[in-house]
C-alpha positions in Angstrom: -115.5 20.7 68.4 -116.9 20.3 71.9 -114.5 19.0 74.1 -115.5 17.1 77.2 -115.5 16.7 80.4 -115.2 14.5 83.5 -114.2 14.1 87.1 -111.0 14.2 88.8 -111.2 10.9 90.2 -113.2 10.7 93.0 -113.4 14.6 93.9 -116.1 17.2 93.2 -114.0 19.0 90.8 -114.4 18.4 86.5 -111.8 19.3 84.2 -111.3 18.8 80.2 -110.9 15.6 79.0 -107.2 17.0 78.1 -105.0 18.2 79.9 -102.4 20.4 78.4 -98.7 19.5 79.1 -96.6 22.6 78.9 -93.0 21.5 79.6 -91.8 22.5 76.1 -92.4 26.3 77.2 -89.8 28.2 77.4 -86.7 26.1 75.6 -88.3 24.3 72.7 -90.5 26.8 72.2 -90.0 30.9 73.2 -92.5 32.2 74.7 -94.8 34.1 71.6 -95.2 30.1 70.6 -95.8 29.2 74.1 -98.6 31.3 74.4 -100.2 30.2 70.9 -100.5 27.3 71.9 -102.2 27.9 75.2 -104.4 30.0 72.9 -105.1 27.1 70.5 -106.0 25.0 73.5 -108.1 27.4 75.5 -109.8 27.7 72.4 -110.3 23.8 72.2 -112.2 23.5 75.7 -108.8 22.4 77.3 -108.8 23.9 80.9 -106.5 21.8 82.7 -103.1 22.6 82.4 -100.2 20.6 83.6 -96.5 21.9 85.2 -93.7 21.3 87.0 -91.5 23.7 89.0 -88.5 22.2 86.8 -89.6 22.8 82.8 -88.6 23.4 80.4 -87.6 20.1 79.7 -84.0 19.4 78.8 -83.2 22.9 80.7 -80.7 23.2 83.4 -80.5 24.9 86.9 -80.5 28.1 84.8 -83.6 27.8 83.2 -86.2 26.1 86.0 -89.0 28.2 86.6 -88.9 29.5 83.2 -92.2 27.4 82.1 -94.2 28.3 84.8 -93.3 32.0 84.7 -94.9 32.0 80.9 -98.2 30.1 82.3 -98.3 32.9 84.7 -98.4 35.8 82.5 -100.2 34.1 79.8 -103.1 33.6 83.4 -103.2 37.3 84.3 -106.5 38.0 84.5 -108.1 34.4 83.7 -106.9 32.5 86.5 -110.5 31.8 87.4 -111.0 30.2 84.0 -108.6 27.5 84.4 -107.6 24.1 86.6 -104.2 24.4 87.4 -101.6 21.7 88.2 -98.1 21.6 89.0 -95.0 19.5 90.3 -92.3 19.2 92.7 -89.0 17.0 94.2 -87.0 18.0 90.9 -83.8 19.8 91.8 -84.2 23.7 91.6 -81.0 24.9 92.7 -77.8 24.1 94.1 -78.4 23.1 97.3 -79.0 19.3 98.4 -82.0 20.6 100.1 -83.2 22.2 96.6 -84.7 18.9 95.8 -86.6 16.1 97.3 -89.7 15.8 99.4 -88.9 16.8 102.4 -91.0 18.7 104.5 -88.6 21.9 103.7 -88.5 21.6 100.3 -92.3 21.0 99.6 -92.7 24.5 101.9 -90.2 26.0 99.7 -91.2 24.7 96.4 -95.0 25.5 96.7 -93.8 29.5 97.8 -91.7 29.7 94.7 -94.4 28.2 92.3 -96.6 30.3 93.5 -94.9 33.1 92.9 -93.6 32.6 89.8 -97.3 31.4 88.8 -98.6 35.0 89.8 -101.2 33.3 91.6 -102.5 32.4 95.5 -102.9 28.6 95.2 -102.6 25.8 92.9 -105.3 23.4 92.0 -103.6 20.1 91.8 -99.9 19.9 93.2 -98.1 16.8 92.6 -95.2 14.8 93.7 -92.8 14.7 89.9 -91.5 11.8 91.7 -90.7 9.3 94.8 -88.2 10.4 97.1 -87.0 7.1 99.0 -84.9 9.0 101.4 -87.3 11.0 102.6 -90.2 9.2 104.9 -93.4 9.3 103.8 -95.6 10.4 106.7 -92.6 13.8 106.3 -94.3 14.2 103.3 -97.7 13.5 103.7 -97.4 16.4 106.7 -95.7 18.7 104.6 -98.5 18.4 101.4 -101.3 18.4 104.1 -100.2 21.6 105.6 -99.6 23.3 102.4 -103.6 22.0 101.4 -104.8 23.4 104.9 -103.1 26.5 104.4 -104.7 27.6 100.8 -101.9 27.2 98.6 -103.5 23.7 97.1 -106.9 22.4 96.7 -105.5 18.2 95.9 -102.4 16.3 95.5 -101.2 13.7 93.3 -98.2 11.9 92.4 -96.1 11.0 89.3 -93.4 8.1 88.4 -94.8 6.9 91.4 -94.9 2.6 91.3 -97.7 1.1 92.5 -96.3 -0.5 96.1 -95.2 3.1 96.8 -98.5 4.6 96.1 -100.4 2.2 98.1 -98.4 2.5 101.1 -98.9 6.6 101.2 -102.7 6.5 100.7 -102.6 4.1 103.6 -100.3 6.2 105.9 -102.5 9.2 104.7 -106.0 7.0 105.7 -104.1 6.1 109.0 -102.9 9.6 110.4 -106.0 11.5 108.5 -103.9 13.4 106.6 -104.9 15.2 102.9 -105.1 11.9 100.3 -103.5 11.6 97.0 -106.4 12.3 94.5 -104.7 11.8 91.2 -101.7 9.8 89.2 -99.4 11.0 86.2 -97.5 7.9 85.0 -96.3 7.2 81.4 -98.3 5.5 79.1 -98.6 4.7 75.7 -98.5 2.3 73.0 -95.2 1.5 73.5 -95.2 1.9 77.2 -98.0 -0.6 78.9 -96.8 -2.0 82.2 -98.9 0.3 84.5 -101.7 -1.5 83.5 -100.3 -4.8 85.9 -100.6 -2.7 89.0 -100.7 0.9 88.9 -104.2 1.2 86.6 -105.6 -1.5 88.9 -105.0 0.5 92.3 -105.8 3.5 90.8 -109.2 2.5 89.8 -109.8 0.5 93.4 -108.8 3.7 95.2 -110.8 6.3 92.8 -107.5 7.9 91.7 -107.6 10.1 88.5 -104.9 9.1 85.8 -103.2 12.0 83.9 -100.9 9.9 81.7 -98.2 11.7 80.0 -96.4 10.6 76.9 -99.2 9.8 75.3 -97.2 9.6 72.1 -94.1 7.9 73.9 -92.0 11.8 73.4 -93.4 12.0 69.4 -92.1 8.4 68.2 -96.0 7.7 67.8 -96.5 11.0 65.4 -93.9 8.6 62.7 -92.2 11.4 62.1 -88.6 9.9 63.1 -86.9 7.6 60.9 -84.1 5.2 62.6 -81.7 5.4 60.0 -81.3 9.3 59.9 -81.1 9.4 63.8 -82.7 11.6 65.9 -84.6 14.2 64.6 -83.3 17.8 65.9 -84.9 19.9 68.2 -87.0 17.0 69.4 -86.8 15.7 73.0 -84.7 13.0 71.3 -82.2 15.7 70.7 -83.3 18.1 73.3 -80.6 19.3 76.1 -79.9 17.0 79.0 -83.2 15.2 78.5 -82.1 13.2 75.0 -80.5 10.4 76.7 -83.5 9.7 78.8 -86.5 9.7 75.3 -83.7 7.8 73.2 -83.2 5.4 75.9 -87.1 5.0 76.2 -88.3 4.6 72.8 -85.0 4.9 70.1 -85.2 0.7 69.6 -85.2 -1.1 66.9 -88.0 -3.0 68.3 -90.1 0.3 69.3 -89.6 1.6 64.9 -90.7 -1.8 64.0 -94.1 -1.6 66.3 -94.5 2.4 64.8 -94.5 0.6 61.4 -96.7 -1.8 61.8 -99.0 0.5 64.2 -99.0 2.8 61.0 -100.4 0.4 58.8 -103.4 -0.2 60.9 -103.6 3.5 61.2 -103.9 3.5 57.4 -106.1 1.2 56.9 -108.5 3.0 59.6 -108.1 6.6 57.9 -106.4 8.1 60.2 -103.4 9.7 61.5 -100.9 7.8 63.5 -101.0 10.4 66.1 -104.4 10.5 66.2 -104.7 6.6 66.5 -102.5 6.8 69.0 -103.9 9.4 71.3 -107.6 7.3 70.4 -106.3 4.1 72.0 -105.3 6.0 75.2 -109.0 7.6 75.4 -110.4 3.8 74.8 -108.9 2.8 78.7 -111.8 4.0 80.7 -109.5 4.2 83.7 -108.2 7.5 81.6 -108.9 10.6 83.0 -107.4 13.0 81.1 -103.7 12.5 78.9 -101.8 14.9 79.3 -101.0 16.3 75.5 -98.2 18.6 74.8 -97.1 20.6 71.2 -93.6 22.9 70.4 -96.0 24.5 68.0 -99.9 25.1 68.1 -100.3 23.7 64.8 -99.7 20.4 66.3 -102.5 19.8 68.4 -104.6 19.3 65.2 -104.6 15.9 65.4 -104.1 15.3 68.5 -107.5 16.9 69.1 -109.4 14.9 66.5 -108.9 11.9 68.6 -111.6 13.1 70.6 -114.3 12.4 68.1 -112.3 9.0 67.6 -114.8 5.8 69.0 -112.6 3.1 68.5 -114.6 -0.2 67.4 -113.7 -3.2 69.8 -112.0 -5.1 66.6 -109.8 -2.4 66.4 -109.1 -1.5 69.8 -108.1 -5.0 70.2 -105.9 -5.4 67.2 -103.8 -2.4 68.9 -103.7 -4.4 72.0 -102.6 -7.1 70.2 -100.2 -5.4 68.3 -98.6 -3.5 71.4 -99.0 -6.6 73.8 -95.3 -7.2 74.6 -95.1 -3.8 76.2 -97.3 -4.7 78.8 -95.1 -7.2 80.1 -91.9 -4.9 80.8 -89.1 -4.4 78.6 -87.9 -7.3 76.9 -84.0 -7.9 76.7 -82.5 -6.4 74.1 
């Protein structure tokens, strides 16, 4: 398999058509797994890895930094090799100014990254999220000194709604400060409502999209079964992050949709998982999903879908059968 490549939005730089999410290093899986399946995924063509200054996942204040100290050993010596990205406004530690976007939190947060990264600068550093007490043109200052300093070659945001956006790469235009390059939103089958706005703006503006839950937290794999509950050691059971998946996807109506989404998948000859992932390559907005694994073994399908061409008929039948998620959660 030869995997792809394409531009980061707008910007010089090219990068896998994955990207590998890593936010299961370090809880859900130690880290001998960890670096298997940043093995399996080097050995894939995938070169663009994604982090966050807060994984593992479902962790708590004890355990942030963990992920990102495994990337960094797992990098010794092939930094060069690789396209970098991580996140931050997630709450670090105990203090209220361990979290945020303020100007000295994003000095802080890039410093500790770093170090725990074992490395001088980060490709792509990102906003996890907005951080409405904080004004943005703080912000923008604090990311655009960090960029003219060496520590980070572009910035992006993630959970980020599309007003919000907007507004920063206008204040950013205005003042002449460093631009948002890129966008990590969720989006899936099950999950559609970024295309209203967000996709729209991103593709006006030239913005990379990195979408994460490309599987909507493994509910897309079928693996789960409603009536057993959640399945352990999955992010539905996972720490202090299972009320969040369940909440998102553990719906009678979301089961019903896999089920049906199956059948299709069937009929096609493939995986569900692999339909899945297929359907998110189909959106030529898509830069590169962000794809994640607790075990290497995993990413076999996930990887298949990029041989996957999906005809329009049945590209369309999955927009059809997923349309309802487009228009926002329906009342339960």
């Amino acid at each position: 398999m030869t995997l792809p490549t394409t531009s980061l939005g707008t910007t010089g730089l090219t990068v896998s058509r994955f990207c590998l999410g890593t936010m299961t290093f370090g809880l859900q899986s130690d880290e001998t797994t960890s670096r298997a399946i940043l093995d399996t995924a080097a050995a894939a063509g995938i070169n663009f890895l994604d982090t966050a200054d807060v994984y593992p996942l479902g962790g708590t204040l004890e355990t942030v930094g963990c992920t990102e100290e495994i990337i960094g050993r797992w990098l010794k010596g092939k930094r060069s090799q690789f396209i970098l990205a991580t996140k931050c406004v997630g709450q670090v530690g105990p203090a209220p100014w361990d979290q945020g976007s303020s100007r000295k939190h994003i000095l802080d947060a890039i410093d500790a990254s770093l170090r725990r990264l074992d490395t001088d600068y980060v490709d792509l550093y990102q906003l996890h999220a907005d951080d409405p007490a904080t004004p943005l043109d703080e912000t923008l200052e604090a990311l655009d000194t960090i960029v003219r300093a060496g520590k980070v070659r572009y910035i992006g945001v993630s959970n980020f709604l599309a007003y919000r956006l907007s507004r920063a790469l206008g204040r950013a235009d205005v003042r002449n400060l460093t631009r948002f390059v890129s966008v990590q939103p969720r989006y899936n089958l099950l999950f559609r409502e970024i295309e209203r706005e967000l996709l729209p703006l991103a593709q006006e503006e030239g913005l990379a999209v990195i979408p994460y839950n490309p599987l909507a937290g493994g509910l897309l794999t079928g693996k789960h079964n409603l009536e057993q509950g959640p399945t352990a050691e999955t992010r539905f059971t996972l720490g202090t992050t299972a009320e969040r998946y369940q909440d998102r996807y553990w719906h009678d109506r979301e089961f019903k949709t896999v089920e049906e989404l199956r059948t299709v998948a069937d009929a096609a000859g493939l995986s569900l998982t692999t339909l899945a992932i297929a359907w998110v390559l189909a959106n030529p907005i898509i830069t590169a999903p962000i794809i994640g694994a607790s075990r290497p073994e995993q990413l076999v399908d996930v990887l298949k879908a990029i041989e996957i061409n999906l005809d329009n008929g049945l590209k369309q039948k999955l927009d059809d059968l997923t349309a309802e998620y487009r228009k926002g959660d329906a009342v339960r």
